[in-house]
mmCIF file of the C-alpha atoms, coordinates in Angstrom:
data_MODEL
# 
_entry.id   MODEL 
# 
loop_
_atom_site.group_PDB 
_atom_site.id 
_atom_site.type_symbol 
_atom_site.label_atom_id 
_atom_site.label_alt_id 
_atom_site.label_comp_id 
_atom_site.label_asym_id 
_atom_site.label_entity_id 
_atom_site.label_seq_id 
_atom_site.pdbx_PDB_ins_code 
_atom_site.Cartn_x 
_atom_site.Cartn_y 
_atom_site.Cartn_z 
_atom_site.occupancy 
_atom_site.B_iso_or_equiv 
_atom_site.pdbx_formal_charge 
_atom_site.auth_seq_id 
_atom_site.auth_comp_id 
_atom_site.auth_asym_id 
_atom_site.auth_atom_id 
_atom_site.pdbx_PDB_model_num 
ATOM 1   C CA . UNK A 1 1   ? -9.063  -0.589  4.000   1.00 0.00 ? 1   UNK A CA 1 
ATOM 2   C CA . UNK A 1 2   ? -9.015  1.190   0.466   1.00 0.00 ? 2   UNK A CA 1 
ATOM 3   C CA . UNK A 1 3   ? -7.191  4.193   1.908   1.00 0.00 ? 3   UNK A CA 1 
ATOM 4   C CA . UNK A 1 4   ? -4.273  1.621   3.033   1.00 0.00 ? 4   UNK A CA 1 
ATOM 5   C CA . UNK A 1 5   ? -4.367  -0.118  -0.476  1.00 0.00 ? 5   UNK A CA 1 
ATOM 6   C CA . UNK A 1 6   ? -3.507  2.972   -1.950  1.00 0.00 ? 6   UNK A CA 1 
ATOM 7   C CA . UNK A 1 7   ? -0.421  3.942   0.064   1.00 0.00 ? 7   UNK A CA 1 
ATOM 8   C CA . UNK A 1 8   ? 1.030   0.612   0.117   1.00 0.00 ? 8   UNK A CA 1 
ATOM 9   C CA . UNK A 1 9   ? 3.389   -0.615  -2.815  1.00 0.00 ? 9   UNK A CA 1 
ATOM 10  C CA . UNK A 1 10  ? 6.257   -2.535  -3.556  1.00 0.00 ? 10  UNK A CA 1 
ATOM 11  C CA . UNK A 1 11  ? 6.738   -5.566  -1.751  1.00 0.00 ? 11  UNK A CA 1 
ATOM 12  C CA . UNK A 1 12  ? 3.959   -5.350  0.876   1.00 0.00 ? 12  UNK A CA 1 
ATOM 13  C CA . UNK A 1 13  ? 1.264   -5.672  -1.990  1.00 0.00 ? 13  UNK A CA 1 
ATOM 14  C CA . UNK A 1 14  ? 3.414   -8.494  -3.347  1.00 0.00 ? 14  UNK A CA 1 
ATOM 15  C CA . UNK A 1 15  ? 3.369   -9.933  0.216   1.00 0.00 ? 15  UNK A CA 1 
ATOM 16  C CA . UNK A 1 16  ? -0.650  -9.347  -0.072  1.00 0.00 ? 16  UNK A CA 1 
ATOM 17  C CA . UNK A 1 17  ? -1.083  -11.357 -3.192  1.00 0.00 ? 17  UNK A CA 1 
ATOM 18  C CA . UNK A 1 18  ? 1.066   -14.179 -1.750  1.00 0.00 ? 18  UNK A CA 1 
ATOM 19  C CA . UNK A 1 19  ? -0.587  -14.302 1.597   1.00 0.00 ? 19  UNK A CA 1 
ATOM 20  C CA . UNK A 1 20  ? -4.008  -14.224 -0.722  1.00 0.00 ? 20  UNK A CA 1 
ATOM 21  C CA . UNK A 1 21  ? -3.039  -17.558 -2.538  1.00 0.00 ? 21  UNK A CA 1 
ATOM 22  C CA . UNK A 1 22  ? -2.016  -19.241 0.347   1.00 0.00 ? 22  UNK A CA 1 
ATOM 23  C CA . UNK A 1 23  ? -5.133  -18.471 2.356   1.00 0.00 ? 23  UNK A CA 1 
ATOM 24  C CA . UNK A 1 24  ? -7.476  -19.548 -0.482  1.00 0.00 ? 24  UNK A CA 1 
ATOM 25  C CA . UNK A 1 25  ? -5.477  -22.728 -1.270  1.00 0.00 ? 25  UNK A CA 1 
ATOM 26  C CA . UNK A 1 26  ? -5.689  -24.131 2.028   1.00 0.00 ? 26  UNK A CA 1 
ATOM 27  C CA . UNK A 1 27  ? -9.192  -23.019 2.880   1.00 0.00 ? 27  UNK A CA 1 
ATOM 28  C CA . UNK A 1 28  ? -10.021 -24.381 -0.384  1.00 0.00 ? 28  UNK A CA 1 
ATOM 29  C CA . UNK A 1 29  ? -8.069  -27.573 0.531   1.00 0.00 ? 29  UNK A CA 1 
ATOM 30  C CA . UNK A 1 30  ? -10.260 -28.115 3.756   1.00 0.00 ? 30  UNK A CA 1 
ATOM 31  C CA . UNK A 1 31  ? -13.678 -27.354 2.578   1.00 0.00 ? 31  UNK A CA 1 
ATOM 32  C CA . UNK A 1 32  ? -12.838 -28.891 -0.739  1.00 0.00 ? 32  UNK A CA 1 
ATOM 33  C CA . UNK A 1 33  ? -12.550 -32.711 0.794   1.00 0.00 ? 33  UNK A CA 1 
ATOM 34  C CA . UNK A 1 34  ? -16.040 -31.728 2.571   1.00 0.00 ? 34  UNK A CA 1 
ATOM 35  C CA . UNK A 1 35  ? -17.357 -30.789 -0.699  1.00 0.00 ? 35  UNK A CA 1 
ATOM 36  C CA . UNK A 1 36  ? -15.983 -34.460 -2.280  1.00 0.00 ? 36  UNK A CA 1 
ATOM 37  C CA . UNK A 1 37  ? -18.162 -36.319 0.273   1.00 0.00 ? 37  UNK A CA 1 
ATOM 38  C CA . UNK A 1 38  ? -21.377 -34.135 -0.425  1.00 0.00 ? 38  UNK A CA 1 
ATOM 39  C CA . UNK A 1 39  ? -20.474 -34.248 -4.056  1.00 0.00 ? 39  UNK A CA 1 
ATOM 40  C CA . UNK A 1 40  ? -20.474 -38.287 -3.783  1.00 0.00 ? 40  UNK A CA 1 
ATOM 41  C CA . UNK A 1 41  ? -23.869 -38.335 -1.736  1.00 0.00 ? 41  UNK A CA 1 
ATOM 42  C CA . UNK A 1 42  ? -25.742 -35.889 -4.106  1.00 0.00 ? 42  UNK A CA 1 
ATOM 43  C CA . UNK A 1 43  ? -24.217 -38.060 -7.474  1.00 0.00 ? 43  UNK A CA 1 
ATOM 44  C CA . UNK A 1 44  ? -25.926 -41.388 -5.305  1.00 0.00 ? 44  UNK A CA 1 
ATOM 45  C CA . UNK A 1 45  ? -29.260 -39.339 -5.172  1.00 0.00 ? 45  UNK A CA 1 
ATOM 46  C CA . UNK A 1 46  ? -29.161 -38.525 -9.046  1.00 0.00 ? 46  UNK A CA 1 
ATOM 47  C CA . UNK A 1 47  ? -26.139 -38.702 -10.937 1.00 0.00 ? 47  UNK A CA 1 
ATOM 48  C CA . UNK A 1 48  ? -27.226 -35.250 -13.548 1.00 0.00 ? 48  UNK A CA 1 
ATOM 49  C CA . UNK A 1 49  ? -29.366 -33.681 -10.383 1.00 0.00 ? 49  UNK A CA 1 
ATOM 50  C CA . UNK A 1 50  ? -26.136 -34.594 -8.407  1.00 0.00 ? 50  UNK A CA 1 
ATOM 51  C CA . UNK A 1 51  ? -23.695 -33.039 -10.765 1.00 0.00 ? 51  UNK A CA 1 
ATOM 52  C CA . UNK A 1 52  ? -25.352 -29.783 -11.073 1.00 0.00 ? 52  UNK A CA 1 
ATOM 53  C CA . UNK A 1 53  ? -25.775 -29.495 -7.572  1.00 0.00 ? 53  UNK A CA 1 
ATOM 54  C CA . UNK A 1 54  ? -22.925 -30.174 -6.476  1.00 0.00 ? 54  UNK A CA 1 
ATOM 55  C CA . UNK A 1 55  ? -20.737 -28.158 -8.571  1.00 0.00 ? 55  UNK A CA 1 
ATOM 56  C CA . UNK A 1 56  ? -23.082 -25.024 -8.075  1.00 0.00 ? 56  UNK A CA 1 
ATOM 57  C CA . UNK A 1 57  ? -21.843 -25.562 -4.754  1.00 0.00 ? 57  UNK A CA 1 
ATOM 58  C CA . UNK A 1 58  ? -18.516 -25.821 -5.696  1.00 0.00 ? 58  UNK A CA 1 
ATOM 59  C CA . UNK A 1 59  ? -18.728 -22.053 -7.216  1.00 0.00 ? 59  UNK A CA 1 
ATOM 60  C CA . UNK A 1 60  ? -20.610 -20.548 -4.224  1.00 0.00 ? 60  UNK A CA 1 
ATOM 61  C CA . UNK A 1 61  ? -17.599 -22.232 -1.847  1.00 0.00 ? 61  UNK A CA 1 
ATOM 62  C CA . UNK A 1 62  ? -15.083 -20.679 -3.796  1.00 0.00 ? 62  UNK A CA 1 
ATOM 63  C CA . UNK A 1 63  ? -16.951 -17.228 -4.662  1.00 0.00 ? 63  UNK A CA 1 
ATOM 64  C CA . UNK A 1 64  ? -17.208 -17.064 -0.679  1.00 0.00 ? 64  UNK A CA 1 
ATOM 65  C CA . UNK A 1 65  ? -13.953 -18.042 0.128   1.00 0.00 ? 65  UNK A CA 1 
ATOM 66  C CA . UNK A 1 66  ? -12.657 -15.504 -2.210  1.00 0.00 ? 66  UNK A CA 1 
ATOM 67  C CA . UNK A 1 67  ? -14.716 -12.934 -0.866  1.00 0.00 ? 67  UNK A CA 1 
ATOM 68  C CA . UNK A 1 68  ? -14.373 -13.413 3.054   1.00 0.00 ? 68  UNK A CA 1 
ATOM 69  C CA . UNK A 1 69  ? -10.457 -13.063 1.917   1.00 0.00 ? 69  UNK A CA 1 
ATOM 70  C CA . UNK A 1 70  ? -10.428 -10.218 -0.466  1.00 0.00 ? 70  UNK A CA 1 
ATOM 71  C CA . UNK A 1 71  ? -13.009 -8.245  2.458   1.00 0.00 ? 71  UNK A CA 1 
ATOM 72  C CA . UNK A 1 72  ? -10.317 -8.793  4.571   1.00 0.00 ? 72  UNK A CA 1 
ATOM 73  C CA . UNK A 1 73  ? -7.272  -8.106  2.655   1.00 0.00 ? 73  UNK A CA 1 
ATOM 74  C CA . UNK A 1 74  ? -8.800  -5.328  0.142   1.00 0.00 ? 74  UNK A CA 1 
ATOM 75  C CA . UNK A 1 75  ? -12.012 -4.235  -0.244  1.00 0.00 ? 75  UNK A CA 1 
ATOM 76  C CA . UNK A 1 76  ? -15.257 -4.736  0.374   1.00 0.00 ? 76  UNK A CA 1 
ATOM 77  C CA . UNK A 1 77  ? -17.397 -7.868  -2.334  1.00 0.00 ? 77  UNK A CA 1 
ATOM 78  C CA . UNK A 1 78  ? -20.493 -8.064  -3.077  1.00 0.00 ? 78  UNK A CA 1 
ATOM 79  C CA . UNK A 1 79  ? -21.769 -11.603 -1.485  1.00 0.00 ? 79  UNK A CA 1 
ATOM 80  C CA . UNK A 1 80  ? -25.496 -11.891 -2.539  1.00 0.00 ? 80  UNK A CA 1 
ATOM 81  C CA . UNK A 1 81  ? -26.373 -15.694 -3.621  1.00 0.00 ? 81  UNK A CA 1 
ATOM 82  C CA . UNK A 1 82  ? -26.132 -14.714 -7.685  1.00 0.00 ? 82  UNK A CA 1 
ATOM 83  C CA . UNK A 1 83  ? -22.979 -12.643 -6.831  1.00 0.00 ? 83  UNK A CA 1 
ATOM 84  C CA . UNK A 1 84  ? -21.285 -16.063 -5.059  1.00 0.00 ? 84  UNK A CA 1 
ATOM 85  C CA . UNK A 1 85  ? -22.178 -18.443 -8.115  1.00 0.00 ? 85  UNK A CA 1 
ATOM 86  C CA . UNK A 1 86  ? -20.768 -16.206 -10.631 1.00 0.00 ? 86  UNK A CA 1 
ATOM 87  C CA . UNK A 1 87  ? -17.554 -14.973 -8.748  1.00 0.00 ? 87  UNK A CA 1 
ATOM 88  C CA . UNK A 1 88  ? -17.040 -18.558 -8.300  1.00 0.00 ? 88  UNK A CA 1 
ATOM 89  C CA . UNK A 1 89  ? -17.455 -19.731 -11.234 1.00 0.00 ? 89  UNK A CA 1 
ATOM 90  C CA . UNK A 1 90  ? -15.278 -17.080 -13.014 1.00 0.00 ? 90  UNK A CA 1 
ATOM 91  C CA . UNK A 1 91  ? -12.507 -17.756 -10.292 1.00 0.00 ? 91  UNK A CA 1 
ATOM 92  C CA . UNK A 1 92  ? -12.756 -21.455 -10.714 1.00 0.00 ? 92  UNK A CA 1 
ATOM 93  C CA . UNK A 1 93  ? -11.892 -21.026 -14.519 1.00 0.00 ? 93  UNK A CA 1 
ATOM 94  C CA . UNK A 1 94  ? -9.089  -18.652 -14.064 1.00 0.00 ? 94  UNK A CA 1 
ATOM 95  C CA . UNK A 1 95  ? -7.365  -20.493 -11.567 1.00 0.00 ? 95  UNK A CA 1 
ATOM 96  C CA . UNK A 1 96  ? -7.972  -23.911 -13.636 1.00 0.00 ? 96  UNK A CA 1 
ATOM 97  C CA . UNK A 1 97  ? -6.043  -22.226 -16.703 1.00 0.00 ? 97  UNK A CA 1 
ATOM 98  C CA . UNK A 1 98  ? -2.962  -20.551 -14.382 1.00 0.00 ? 98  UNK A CA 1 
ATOM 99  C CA . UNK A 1 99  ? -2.618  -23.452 -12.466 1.00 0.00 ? 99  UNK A CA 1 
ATOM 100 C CA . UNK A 1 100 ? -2.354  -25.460 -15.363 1.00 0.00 ? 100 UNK A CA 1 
ATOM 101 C CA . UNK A 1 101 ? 0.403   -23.463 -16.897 1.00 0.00 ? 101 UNK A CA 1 
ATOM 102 C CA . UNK A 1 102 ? 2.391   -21.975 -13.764 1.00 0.00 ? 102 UNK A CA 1 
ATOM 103 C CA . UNK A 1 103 ? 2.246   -25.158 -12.029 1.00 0.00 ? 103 UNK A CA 1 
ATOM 104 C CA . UNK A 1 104 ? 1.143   -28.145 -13.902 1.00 0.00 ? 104 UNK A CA 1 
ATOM 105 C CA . UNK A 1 105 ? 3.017   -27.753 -17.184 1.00 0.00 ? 105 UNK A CA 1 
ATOM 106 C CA . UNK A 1 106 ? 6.891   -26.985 -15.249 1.00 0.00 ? 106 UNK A CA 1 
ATOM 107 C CA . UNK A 1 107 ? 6.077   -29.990 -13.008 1.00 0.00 ? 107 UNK A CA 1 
ATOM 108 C CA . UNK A 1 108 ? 5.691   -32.213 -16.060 1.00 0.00 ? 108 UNK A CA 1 
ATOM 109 C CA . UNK A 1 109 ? 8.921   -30.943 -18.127 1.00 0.00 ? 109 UNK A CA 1 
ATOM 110 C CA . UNK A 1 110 ? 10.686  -30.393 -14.751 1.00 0.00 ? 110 UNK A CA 1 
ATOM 111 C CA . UNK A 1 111 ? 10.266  -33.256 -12.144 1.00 0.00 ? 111 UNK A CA 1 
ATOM 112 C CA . UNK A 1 112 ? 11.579  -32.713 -9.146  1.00 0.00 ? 112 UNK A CA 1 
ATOM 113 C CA . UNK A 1 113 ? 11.246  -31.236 -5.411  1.00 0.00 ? 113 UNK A CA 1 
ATOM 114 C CA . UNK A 1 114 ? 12.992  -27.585 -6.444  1.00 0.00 ? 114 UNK A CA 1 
ATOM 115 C CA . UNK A 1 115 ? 10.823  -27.055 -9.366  1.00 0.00 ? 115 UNK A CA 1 
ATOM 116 C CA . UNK A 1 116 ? 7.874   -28.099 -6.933  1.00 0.00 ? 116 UNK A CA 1 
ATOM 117 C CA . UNK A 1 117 ? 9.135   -25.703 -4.555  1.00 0.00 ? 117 UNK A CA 1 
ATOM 118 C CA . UNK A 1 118 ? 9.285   -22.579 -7.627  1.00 0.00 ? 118 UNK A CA 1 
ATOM 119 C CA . UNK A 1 119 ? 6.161   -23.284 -8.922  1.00 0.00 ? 119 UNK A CA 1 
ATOM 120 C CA . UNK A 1 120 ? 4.315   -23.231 -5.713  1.00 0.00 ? 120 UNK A CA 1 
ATOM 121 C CA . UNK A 1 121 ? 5.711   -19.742 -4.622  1.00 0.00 ? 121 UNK A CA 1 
ATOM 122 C CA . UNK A 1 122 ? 4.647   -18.488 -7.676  1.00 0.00 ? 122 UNK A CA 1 
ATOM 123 C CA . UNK A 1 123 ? 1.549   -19.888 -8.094  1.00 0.00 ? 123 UNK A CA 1 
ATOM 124 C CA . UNK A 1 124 ? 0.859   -18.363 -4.593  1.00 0.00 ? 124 UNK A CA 1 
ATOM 125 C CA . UNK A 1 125 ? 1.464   -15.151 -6.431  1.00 0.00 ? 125 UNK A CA 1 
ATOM 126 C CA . UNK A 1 126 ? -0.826  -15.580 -9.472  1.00 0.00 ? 126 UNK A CA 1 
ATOM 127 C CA . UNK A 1 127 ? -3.689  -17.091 -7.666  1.00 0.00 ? 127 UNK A CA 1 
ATOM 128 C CA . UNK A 1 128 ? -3.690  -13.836 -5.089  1.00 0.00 ? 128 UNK A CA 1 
ATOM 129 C CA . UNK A 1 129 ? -3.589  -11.686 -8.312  1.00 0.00 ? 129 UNK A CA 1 
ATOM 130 C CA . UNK A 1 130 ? -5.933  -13.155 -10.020 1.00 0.00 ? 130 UNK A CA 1 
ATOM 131 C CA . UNK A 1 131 ? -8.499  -13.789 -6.924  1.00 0.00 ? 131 UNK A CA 1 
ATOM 132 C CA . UNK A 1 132 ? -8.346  -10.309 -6.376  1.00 0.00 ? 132 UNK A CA 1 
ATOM 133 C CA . UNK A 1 133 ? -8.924  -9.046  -9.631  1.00 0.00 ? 133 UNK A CA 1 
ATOM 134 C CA . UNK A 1 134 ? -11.791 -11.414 -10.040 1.00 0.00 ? 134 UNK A CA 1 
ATOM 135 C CA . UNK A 1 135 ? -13.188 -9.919  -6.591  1.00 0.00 ? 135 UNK A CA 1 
ATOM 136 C CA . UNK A 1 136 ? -13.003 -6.598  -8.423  1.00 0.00 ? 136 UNK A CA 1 
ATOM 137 C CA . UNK A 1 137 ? -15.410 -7.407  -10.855 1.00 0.00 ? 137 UNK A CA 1 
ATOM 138 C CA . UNK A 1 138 ? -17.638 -7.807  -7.736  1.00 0.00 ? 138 UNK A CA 1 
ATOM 139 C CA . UNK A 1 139 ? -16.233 -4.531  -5.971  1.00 0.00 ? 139 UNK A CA 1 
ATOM 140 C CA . UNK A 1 140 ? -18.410 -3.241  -3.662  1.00 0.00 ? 140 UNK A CA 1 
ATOM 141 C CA . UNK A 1 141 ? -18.728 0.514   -3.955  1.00 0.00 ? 141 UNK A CA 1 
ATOM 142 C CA . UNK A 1 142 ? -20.024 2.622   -1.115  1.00 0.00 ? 142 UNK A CA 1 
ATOM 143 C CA . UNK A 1 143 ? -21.445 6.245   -2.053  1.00 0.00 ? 143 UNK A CA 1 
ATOM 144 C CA . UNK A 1 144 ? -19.632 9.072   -0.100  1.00 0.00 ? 144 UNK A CA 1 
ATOM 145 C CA . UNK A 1 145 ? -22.572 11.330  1.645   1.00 0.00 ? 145 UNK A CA 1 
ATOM 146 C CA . UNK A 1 146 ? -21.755 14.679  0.332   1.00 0.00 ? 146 UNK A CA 1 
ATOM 147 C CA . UNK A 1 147 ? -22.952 17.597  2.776   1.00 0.00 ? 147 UNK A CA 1 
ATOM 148 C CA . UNK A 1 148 ? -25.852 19.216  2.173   1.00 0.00 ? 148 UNK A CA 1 
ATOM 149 C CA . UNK A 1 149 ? -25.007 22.884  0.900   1.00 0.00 ? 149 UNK A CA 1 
ATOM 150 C CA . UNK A 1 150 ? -26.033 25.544  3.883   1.00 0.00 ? 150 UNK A CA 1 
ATOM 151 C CA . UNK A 1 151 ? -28.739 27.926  3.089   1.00 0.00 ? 151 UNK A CA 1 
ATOM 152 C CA . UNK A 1 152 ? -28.080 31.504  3.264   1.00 0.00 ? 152 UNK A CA 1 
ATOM 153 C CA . UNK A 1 153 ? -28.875 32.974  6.664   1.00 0.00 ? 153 UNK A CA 1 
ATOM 154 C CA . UNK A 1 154 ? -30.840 36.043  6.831   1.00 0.00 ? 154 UNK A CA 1 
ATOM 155 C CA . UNK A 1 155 ? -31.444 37.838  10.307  1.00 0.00 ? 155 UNK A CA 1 
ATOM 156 C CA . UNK A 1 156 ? -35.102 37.635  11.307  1.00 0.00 ? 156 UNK A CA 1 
ATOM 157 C CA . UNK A 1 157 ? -37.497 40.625  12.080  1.00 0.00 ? 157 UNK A CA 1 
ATOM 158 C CA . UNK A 1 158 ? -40.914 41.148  13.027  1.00 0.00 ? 158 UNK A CA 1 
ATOM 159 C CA . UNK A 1 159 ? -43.728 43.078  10.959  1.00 0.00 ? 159 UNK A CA 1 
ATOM 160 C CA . UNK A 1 160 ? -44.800 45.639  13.013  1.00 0.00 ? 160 UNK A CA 1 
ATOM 161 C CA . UNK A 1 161 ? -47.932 45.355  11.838  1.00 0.00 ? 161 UNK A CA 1 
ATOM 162 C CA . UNK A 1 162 ? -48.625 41.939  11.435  1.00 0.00 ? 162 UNK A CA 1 
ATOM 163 C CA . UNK A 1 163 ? -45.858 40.509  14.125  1.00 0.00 ? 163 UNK A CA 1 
ATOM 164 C CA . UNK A 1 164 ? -44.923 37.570  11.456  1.00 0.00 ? 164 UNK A CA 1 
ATOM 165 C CA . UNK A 1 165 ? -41.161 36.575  11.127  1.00 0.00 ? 165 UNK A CA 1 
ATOM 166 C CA . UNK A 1 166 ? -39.401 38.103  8.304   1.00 0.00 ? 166 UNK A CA 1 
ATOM 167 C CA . UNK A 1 167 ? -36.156 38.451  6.227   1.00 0.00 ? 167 UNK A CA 1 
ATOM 168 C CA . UNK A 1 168 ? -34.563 41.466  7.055   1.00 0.00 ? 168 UNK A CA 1 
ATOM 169 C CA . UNK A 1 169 ? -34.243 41.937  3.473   1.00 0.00 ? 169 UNK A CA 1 
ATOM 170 C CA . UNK A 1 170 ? -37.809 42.576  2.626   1.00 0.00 ? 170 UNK A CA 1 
ATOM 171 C CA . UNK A 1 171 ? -38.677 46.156  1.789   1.00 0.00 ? 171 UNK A CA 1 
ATOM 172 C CA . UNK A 1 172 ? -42.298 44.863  1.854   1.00 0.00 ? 172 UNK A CA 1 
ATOM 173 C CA . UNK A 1 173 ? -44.156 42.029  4.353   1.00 0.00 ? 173 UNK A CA 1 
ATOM 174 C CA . UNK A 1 174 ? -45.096 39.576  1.984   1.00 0.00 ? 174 UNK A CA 1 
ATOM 175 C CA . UNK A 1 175 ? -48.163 38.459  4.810   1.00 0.00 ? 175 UNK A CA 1 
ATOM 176 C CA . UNK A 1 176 ? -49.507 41.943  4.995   1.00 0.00 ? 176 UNK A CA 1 
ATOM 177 C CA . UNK A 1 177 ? -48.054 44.328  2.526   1.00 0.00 ? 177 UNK A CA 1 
ATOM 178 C CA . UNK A 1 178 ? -46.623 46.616  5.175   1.00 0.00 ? 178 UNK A CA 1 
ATOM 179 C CA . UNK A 1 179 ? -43.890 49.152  3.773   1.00 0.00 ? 179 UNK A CA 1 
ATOM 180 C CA . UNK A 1 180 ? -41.073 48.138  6.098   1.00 0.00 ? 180 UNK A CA 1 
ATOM 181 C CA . UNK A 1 181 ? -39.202 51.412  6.735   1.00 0.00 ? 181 UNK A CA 1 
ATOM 182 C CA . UNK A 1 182 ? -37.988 50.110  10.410  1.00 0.00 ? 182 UNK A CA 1 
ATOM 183 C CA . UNK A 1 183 ? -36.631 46.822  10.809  1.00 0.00 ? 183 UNK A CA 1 
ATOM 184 C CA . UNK A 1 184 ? -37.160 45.672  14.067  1.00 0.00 ? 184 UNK A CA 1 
ATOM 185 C CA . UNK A 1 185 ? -35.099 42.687  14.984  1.00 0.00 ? 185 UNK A CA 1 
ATOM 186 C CA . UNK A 1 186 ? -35.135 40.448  17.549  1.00 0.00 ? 186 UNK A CA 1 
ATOM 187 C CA . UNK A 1 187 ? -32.699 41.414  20.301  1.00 0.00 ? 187 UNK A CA 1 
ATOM 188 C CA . UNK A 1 188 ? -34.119 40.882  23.344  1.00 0.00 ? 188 UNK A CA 1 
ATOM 189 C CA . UNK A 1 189 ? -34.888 37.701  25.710  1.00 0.00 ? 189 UNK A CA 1 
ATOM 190 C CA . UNK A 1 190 ? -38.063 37.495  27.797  1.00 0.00 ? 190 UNK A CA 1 
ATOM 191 C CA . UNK A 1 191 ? -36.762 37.077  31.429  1.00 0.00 ? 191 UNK A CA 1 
ATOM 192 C CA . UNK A 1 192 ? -39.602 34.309  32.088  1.00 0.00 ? 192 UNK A CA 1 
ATOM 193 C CA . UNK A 1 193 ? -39.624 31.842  29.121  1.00 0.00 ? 193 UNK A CA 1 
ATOM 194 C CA . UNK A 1 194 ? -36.148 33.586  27.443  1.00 0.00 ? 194 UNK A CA 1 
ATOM 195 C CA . UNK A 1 195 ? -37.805 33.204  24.226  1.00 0.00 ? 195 UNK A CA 1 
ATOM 196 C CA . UNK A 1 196 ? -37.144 35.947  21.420  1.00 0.00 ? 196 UNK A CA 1 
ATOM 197 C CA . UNK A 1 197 ? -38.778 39.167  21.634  1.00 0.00 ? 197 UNK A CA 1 
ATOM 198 C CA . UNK A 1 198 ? -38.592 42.900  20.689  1.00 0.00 ? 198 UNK A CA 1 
ATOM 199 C CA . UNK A 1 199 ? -37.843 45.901  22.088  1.00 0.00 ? 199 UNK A CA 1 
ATOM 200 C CA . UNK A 1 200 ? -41.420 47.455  21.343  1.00 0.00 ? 200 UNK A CA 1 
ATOM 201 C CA . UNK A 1 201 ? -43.297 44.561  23.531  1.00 0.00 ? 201 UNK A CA 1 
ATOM 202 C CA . UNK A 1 202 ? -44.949 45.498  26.375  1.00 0.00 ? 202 UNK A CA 1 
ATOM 203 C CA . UNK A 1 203 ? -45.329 42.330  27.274  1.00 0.00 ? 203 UNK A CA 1 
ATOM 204 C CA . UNK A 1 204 ? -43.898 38.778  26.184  1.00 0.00 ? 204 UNK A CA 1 
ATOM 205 C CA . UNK A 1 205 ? -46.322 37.415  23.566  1.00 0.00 ? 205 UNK A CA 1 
ATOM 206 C CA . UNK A 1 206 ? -45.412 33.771  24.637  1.00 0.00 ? 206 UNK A CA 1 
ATOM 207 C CA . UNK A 1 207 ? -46.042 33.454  28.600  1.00 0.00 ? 207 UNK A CA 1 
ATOM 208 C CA . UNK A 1 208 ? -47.346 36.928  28.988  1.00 0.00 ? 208 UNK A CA 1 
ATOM 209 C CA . UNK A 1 209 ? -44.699 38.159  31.427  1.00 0.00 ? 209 UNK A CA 1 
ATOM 210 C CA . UNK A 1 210 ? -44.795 42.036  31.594  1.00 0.00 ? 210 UNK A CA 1 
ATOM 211 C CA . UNK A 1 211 ? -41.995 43.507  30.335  1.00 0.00 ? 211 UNK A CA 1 
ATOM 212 C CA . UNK A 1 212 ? -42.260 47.091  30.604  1.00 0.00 ? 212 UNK A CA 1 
# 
């Protein structure tokens, strides 16, 4: 998803933010009437209690709603339970203040079904805009594995005296001490259990197949 946001420009990300607004104003629209009945149950059981309850829920509606959209438009949100309240809450703000001015204040100068129709294209716009640069604030960075650096190969040889697996570039076993004049290096196959073996076996040190 990332990779694509980067390549696109021009009018599809313009076509983004619209489709953003549109999504969250209706989804909005339907769970906000549920949240009006709850609201008026929970202000019944308490009217503070209710209050505070309720509109905590309000913020964790709209911090998911904005999430579940910006996931599937963008990127990827954070969505624990603190993460919710408080990208709700700082949506619910924003969108108060550019709804008031983009759509609100024309409305009230300019009555009428065209300026209806231009403010809600373009407050389409600014709430996909600003929902998704809220949902930044709550990006949800994944950490790249980086390959683990390969270790430097060294070809293995035996001790002759000792028989212990070593780097070929020892000039001394460090298991025995033996002065390692001949390298002798593993080049052979036992025919019975085709493990590793030298030249110099008479027979294979593993299954005890004669060899020679």
């Amino acid at each position: 998803m990332e990779e694509g946001i980067e390549q696109e420009t021009g009018w599809k990300i313009f076509a983004k933010y619209f489709v953003h607004g549109i999504a969250f104003s209706l989804l909005f629209l339907l769970l906000g009437i549920a949240w009006i009945f709850i609201l008026v149950i929970l202000v019944r059981l308490g009217f503070i209690i209710g209050l505070i309850i309720g509109f905590g829920l309000l913020f964790l509606i709209v911090g998911f709603l904005n999430s579940i959209i910006t996931v599937y438009l963008w990127f990827d949100v954070k969505m624990s339970f603190l993460d919710l309240f408080f990208h709700g809450l700082a949506l619910f703000v924003i969108l108060l203040i550019v709804n008031g001015i983009s759509v609100t204040l024309p409305s009230l100068v300019f009555p009428g079904i065209a300026t209806s129709a231009v403010t809600f294209i373009i407050a389409s716009f600014l709430d996909g805009f600003a929902a998704k640069e809220v949902a930044g604030r709550w990006r949800q960075e994944h950490k790249k594995s980086v390959p683990k650096a390969k270790s430097k190969f060294y070809p293995t040889i035996i001790c002759p005296s000792c028989g212990k697996k070593i780097s070929e570039e020892y000039h001394q076993c460090p298991w025995c001490g033996t002065e390692l004049q001949e390298k002798t290096y593993l080049t052979k196959f036992c025919p019975s259990c085709n493990r590793k073996i030298t030249d110099e076996y008479y027979q294979c040190p593993w299954c005890g197949e004669r060899l020679k």
